[in-house]
N, C-alpha and C positions, 0 to 999 in steps of 0.2 A: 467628287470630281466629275466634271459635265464632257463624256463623250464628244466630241464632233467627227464630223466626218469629211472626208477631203477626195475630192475626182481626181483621179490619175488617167489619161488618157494612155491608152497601150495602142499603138502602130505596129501593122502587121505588114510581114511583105512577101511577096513571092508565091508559095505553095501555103503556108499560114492565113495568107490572104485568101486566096482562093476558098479553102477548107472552110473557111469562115463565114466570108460570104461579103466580108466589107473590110475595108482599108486600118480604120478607128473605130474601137470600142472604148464605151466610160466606163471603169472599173470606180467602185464608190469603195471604199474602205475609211477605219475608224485612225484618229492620229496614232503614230506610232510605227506604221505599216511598214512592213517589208518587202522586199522583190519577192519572195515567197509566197506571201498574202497575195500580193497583186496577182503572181501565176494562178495558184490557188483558183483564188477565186474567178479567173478568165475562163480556166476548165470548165468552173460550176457552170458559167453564163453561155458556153463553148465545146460541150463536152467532146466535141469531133478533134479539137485540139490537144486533147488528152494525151494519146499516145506519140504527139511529136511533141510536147511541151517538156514530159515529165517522166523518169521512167520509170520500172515498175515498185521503185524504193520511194517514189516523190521525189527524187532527185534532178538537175536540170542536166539533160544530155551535153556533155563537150562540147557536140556538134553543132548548139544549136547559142546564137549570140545574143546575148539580150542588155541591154545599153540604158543606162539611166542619162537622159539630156544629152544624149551621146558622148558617154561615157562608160564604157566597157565592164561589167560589174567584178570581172574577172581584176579589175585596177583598182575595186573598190574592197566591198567587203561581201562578193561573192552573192549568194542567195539570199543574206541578211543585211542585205545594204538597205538603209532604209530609202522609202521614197514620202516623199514631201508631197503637199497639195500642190497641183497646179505640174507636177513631174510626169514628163512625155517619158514610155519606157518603148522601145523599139526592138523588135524579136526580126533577128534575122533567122532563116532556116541554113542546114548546110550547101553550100551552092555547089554546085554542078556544071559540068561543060568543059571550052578550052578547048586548046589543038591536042589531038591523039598522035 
């Protein structure tokens, strides 16, 4: 069986963005991939994002929202939702602010 492999664009925003250094990143993974893989392998390419992506289990923080096609993974199937070639995943950070 012949591997291929599929771009998943990841959209960052806010203080992920910042951390980063740019808006969109191409995450390349093999068919099959998961929102796991995809974080996974952002850290490798991102390692500054480590500590707000993931925490120290590899698990994905509550806090922190991440959307397949804008679609909330938490609607889906979690960190094992798969993602498809050509799938925008979007990380939101926990937001902040409001009237005190």
């Amino acid at each position: 069986m012949k591997l291929t492999s599929n771009v998943t664009v990841v959209r960052l925003h806010a203080s992920l963005r910042e951390l980063a250094g740019q808006r969109d990143i191409e995450v390349t993974l093999p068919d099959g991939a998961i929102v796991r893989d995809v974080l996974n392998r952002l850290v490798e390419l991102r390692p500054v994002l480590a500590d707000r992506l993931l925490d120290e289990d590899g698990n994905i923080p509550p806090c922190i929202n991440v959307f397949v096609n804008g679609r909330d993974i938490r609607d889906l199937s979690g960190p094992d939702s798969p993602v498809m070639p050509d799938d925008e995943l979007t990380i939101l950070p926990p937001a902040a602010g409001g009237r005190a």
